[in-house]
C-alpha positions in Angstrom: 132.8 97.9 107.6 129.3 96.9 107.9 130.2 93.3 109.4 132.3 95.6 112.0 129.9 97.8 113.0 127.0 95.1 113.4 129.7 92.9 115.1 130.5 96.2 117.9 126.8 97.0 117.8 125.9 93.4 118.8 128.4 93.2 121.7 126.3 95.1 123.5 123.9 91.8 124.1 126.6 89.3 124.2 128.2 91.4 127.2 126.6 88.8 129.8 128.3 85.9 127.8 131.8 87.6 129.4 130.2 88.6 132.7 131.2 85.8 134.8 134.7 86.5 134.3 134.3 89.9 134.7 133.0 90.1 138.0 135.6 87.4 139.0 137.8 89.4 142.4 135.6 91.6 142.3 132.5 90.8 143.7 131.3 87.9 146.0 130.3 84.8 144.2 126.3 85.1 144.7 126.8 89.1 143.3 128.4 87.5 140.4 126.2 84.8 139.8 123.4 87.2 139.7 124.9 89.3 137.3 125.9 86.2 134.7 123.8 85.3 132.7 123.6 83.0 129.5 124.0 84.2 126.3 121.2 82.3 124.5 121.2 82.6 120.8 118.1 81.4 119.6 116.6 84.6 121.7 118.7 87.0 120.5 118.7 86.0 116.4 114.6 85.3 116.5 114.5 88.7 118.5 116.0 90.8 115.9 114.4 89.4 112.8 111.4 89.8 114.7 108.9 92.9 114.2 109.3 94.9 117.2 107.0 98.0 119.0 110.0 100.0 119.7 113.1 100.7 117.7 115.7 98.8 119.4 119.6 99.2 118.2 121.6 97.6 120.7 122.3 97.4 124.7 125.5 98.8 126.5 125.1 96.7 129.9 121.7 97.4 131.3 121.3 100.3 129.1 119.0 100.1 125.8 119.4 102.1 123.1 115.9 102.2 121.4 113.4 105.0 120.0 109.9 104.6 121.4 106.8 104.0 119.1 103.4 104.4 119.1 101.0 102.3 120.8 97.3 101.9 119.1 95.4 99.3 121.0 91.3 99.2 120.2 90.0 97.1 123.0 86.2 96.6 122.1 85.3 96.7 125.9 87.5 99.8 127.1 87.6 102.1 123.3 90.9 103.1 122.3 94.3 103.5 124.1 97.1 105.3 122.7 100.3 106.0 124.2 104.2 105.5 123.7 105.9 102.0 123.5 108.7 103.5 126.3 105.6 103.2 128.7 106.1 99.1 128.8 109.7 99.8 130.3 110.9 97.2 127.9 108.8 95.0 128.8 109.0 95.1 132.6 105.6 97.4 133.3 101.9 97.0 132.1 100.3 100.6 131.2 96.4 101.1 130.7 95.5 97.8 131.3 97.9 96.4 128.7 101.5 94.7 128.6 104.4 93.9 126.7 104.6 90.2 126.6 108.1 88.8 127.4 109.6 85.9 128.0 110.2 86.7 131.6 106.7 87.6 132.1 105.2 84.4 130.4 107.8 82.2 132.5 106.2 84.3 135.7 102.9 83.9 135.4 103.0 80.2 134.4 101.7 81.0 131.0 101.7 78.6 128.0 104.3 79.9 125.1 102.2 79.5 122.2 99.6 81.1 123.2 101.0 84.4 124.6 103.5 85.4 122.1 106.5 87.2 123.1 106.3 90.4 121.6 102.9 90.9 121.3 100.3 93.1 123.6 97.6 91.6 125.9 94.9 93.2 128.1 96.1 92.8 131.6 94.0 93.1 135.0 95.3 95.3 138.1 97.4 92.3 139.6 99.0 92.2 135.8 97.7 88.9 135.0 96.1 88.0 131.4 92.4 89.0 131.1 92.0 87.1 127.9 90.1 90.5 126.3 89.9 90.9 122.3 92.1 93.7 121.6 93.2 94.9 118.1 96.6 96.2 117.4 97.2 98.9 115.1 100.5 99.7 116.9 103.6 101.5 114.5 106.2 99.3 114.4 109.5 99.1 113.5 108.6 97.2 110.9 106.0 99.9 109.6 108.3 103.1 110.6 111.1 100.9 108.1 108.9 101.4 105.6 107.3 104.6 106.5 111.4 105.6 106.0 111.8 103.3 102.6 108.8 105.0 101.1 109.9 108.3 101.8 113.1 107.7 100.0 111.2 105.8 97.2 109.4 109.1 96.3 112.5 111.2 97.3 114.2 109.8 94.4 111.6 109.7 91.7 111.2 113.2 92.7 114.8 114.0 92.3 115.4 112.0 88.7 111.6 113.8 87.6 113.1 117.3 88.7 116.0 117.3 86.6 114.5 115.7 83.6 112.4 118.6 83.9 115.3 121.2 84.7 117.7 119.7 81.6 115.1 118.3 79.8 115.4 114.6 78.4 118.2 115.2 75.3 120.5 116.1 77.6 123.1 113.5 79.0 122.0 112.9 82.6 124.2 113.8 85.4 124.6 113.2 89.1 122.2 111.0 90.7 119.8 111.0 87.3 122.9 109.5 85.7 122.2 106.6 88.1 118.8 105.7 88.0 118.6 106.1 84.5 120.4 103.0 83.1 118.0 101.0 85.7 114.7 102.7 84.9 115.5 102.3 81.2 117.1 98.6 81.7 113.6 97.1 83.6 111.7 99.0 81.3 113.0 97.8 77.7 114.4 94.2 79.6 111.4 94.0 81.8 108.4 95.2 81.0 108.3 95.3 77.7 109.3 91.8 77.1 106.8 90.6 79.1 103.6 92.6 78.6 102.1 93.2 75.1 101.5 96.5 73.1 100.4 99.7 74.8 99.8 98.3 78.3 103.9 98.0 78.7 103.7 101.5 78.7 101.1 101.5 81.3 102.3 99.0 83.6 105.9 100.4 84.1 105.3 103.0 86.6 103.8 100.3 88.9 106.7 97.2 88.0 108.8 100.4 88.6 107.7 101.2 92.0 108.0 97.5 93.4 111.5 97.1 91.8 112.6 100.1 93.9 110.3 99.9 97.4 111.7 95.7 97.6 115.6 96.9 96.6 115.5 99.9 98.9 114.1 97.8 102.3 116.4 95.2 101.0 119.2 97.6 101.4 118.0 99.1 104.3 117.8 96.0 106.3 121.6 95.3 105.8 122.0 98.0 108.0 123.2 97.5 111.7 120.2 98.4 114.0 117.8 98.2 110.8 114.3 96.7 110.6 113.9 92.9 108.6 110.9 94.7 106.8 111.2 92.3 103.8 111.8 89.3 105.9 108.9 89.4 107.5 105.9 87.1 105.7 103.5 89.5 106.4 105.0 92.1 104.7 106.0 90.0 101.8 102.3 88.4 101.4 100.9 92.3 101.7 103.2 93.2 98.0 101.9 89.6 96.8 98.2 90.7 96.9 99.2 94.0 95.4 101.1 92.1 92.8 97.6 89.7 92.5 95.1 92.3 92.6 97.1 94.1 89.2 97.3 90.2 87.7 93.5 90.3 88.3 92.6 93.5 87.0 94.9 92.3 83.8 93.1 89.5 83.1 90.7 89.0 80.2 88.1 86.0 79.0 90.7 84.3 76.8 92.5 84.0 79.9 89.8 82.4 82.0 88.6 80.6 79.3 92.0 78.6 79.3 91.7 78.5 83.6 88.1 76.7 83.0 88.2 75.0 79.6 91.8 74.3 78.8 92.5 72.8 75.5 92.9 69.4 75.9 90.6 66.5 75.4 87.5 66.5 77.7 88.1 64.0 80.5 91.6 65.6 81.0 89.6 69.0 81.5 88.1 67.9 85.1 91.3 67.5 86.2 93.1 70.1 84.7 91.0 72.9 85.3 91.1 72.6 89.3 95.2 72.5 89.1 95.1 75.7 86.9 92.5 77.6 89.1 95.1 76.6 91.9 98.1 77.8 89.7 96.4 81.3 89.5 96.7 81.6 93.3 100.0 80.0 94.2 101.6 82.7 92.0 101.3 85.2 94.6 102.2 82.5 97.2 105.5 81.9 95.4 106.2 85.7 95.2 105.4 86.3 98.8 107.7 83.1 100.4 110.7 83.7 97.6 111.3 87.2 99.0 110.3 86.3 102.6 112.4 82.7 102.9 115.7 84.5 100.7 115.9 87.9 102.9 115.4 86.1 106.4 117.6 83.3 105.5 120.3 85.6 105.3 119.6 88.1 107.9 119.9 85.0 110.8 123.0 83.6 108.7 124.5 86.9 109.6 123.4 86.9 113.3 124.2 83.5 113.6 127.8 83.8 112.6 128.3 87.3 115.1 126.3 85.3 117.8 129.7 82.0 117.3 131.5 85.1 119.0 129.6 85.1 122.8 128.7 81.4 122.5 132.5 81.3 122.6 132.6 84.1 124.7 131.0 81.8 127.0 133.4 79.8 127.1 136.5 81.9 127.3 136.6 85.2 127.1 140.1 84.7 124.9 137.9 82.4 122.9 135.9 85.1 122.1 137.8 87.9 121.7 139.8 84.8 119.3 136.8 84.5 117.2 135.8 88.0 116.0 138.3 88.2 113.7 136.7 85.4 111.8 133.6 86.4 112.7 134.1 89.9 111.0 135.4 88.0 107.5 132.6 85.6 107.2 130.2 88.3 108.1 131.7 90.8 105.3 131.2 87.7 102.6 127.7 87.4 104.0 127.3 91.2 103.4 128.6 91.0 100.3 126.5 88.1 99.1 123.7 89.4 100.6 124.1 93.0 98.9 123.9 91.1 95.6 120.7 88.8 97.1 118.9 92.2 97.8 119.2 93.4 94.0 118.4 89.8 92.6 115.5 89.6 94.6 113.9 92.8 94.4 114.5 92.6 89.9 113.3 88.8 90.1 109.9 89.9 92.3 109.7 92.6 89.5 110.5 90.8 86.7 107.6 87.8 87.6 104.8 90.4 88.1 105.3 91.1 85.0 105.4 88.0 83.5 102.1 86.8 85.2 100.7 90.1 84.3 101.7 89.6 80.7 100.3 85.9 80.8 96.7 87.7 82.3 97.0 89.7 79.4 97.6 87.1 76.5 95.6 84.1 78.2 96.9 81.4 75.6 98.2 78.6 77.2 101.2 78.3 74.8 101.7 82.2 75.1 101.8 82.1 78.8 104.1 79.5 79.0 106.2 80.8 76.4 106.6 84.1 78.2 107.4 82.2 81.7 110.8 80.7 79.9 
């Protein structure tokens, strides 16, 4: 039902693909060459995996159906502007002395693509041309409002399973939504944690192994959604948990741990070369966490889009092509789904489940240990 409803919902920017044939009868032939337009699929895929400044579902013809929000641009020169993203008019307006870049506007002015990003804001002048001024953005994206959303939910549920421990109290069998969370709470607890970090300081740890389980699973999930945000399949978002995930690896850490990152245990002119590829290990931990989670969740998210995007390339082509190929479309995009349902559990526990590991390895600083505990 999902592949269906992202399949109808993207339809909306695959109507040009049909709009030659369309307009065919209908209208003169320079009318309907000005309404055609190619369906181009590189646009369309990198524009929905991409963070965004307004909330943008889908478009029915010329209509968009987005939710506007909130522009924060600090320019050091002109102080602080705040306004609404529906301002840029999609990109076709500048407002305050700033604009929307698009790929219309960069192809207008003449600009050079890789330095004006589409999607981005830049100070603009009273003729709308780049002024080149240092602004800051501290815009709410889609990207943020997803997990704005996600973190609401987050504490929405702990508050709900807390509440009726405390109502039934914790011999009682759970029921309702506590009987769900339970058996996963308990499970990356005693499977987990434990396992993985020694002694007392399992105990202390879980709440926060917990909490990035549940805040990567629930923007996983949310992200399959038609119209959603790719919140996890963006690298900055993923690199932002990473640090989180470093900084508690850090604060973990003890001298017997250092001790084997500066004077491993091996013979003395293997030590100048060892210890520079273990300092280096310490840091590409977080590295690996960040791009695992980053490079799984937006591989599949463009699979997706590239399998519903076959339809108006066809489209193109024939509009009984088209029409010929959503069916298959719609199968190969519920075994996506599917797959990627199970993707967004796997990697939200293996995320977990390694911040553990290297927080347990902090912890217990033997070599041997560490290793150990990594297999």
């Amino acid at each position: 039902m999902v592949a269906l409803v992202m399949a109808l919902g993207l339809h909306g920017f695959g109507n040009s693909a049909f709009a030659a044939e369309s307009h065919e009868g209908g209208e003169s032939a320079p009318v309907a060459a000005e309404h055609k337009e190619k369906f181009d699929a590189k646009e369309e895929i990198l524009g929905h995996v991409k963070d965004q400044h307004d909330w943008h579902f889908m478009d029915f013809g010329e209509t968009k159906v987005t939710i506007p929000l909130p522009i924060i641009i600090y320019n050091p020169a002109r102080g602080t502007s705040a306004f609404m993203s529906s301002a840029f008019e999609h990109g076709h307006a500048s407002h305050d002395g700033y604009r929307l870049v698009t790929k219309h506007y960069v192809e207008e002015k003449g600009l050079n693509p890789a330095q004006y990003v589409t999607g981005t804001i830049i100070a603009v002048d009273g003729q709308d041309n780049p002024t080149g001024e240092k602004i800051y953005d501290f815009s709410i994206t889609k990207n943020i409002t997803s997990m704005i959303i996600g973190a609401i939910l987050l504490i929405w549920m702990m508050l709900s399973v807390a509440k009726a421990y405390k109502t039934r109290g914790s011999k009682q069998a759970p029921k309702g939504f506590q009987s769900v969370m339970e058996p996963v709470i308990i499970f990356m607890r005693d499977e987990v944690v434990k396992p993985n970090i020694p002694g007392k300081a399992a105990e202390k740890y879980t709440p926060f192994i917990l909490t990035i389980f549940f805040f990567i699973l629930i923007n996983n999930l949310l992200g399959l959604l038609p119209g959603s945000a790719n919140v996890t399949g963006n690298i900055a978002v993923t690199a932002a948990l990473a640090i989180v995930s470093f900084i508690a690896i850090l604060i973990s850490s003890n001298k017997h741990f250092w001790g084997h990152i500066f004077n491993p245990p091996v013979p003395g002119g293997v030590k100048i070369i060892l210890a520079p590829v273990e300092l280096i290990g310490v840091f590409t931990k977080p590295v690996s966490l960040a791009i695992r989670l980053f490079a799984n969740i937006l591989a599949g998210h463009i699979i997706i889009l590239s399998i519903i995007s076959l339809v108006f390339i066809f489209g193109g082509l024939s509009k009984v092509a088209g029409y010929g190929f959503l069916p298959i479309t719609i199968f190969f995009n519920i075994v996506m789904m599917m797959l990627e349902l199970l993707v967004a559990f796997i990697q939200a526990f293996i995320f977990a489940t390694l911040t553990a590991v290297f927080i347990g390895q902090a912890m217990e600083g033997g070599h041997d240990d560490a290793h150990g505990a990594h297999h």
